[in-house]
C-alpha positions as CSV (number, residue, x, y, z in Angstrom):
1,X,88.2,91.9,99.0
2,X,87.1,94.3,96.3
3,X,87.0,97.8,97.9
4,X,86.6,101.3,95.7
5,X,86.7,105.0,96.5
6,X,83.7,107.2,95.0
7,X,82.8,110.6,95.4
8,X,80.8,110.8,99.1
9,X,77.1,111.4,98.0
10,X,73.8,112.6,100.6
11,X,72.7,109.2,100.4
12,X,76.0,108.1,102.4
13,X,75.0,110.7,105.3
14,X,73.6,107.8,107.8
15,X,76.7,105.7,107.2
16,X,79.3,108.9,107.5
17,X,77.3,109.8,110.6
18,X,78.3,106.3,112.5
19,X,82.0,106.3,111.5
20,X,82.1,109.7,112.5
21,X,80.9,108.4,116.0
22,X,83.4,105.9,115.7
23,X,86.3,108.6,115.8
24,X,84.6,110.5,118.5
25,X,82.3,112.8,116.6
26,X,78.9,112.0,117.5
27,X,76.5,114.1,114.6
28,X,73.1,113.5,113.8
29,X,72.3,112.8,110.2
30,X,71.1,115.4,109.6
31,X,74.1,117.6,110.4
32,X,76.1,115.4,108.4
33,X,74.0,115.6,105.7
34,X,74.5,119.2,105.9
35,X,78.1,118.9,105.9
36,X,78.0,116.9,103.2
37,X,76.0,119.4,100.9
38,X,78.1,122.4,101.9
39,X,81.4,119.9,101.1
40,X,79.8,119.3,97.4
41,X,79.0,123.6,97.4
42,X,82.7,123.8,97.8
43,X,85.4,124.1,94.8
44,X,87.9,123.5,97.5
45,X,86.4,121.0,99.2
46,X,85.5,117.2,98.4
47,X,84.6,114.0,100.0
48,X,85.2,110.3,99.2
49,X,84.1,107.0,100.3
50,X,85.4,103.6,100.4
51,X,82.6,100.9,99.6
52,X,82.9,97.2,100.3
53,X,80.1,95.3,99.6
54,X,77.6,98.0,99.1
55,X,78.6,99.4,102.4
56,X,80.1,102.3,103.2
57,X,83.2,101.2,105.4
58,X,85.7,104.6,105.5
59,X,85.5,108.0,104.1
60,X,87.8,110.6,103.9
61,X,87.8,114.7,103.5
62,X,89.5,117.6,101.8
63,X,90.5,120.9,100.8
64,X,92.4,122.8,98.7
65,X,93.8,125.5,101.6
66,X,95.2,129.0,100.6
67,X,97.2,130.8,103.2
68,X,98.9,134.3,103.2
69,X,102.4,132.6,104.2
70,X,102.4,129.5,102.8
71,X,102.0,128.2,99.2
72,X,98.7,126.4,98.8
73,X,98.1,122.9,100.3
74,X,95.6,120.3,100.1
75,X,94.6,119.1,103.6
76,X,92.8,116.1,105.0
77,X,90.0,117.0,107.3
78,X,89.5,113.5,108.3
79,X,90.2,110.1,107.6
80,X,87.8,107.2,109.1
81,X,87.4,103.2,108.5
82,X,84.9,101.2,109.9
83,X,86.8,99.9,113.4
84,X,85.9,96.1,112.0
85,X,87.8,96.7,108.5
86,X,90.8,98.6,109.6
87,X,94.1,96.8,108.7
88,X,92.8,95.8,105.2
89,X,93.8,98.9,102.8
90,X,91.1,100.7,103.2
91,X,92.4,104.0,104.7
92,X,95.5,103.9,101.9
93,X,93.0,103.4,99.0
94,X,91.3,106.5,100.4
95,X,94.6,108.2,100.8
96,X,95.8,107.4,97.2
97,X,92.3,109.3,95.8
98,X,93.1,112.1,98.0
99,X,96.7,112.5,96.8
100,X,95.5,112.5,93.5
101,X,92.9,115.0,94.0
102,X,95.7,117.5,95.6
103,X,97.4,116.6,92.2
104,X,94.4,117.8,90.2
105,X,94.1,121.1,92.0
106,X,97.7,121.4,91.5
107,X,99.0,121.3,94.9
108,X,102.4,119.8,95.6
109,X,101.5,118.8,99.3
110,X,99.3,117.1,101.3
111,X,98.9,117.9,105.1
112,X,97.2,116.3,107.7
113,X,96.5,117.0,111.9
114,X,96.0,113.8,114.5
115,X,95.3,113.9,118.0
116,X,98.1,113.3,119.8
117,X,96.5,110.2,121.7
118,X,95.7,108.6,117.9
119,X,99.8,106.5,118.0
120,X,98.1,104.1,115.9
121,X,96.8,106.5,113.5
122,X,100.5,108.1,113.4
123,X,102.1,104.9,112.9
124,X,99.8,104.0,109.8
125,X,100.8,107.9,108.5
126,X,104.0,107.6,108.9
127,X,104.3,104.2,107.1
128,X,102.5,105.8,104.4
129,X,105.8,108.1,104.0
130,X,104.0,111.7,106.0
131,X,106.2,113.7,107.8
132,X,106.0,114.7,111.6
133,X,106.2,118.6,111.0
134,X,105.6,119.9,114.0
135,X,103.6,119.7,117.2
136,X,100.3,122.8,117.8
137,X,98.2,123.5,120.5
138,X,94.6,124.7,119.1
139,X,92.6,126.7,120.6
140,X,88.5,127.5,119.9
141,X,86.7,130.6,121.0
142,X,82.9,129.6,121.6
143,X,81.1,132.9,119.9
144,X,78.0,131.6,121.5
């Protein structure tokens, strides 16, 4: 199976827009496409893609963040593959490029958040040599 990891692109925003679904994020293309385009306005933000056979089957997101009380970090927004091509290397291709784009911004760590209910998800993490941390509650304020 030859897989690759490019730089997420508009053109990808359909294909995004149905993995997102797939984790439980239902956006129209359009909003995606305008996530996309603020991600690629971004120097601390990026986007990639895995693409098998000129589809897009996984994508994953970052940024560089900067916090008062903690030395910078790079952190991954999200992290979907396509539900029919999960097992195959997909998500640690993705997660290779992402560790070496934290390298490039010259960040020493890479951080992640999963929903407690994702085990599988934390088992594939934790193979991958992450770190349980610590457990957070989040909260969101509607300011409509």
């Amino acid at each position: 199976m030859d897989i690759y990891a490019r730089q997420m692109s508009s053109e990808d925003a359909a294909a995004v827009a149905g993995l997102c679904s797939q984790l439980g994020y239902p956006l129209s293309s359009h909003q995606i496409l305008q996530n996309i385009n603020a991600v690629h306005a971004s120097k601390d933000h990026d986007a990639f893609v895995a693409i098998y056979d000129s589809h897009v089957v996984g994508w994953i997101g970052l940024a560089q963040v900067i916090m008062i009380e903690s030395l910078p970090f790079c952190e991954i927004n999200g992290l979907v593959i396509d539900e029919t091509h999960r097992g195959k290397g997909i998500g640690k291709l993705l997660l290779e490029r992402a560790k070496q784009w934290a390298k490039e911004k010259g960040n020493d760590t890479l951080r992640l958040r999963c929903n407690v209910k994702r085990t599988e998800a934390h088992e594939f993490y934790r193979h991958l040599g992450f770190q349980e941390t610590k457990k957070q509650t989040v909260f969101v304020l509607d300011l409509q």
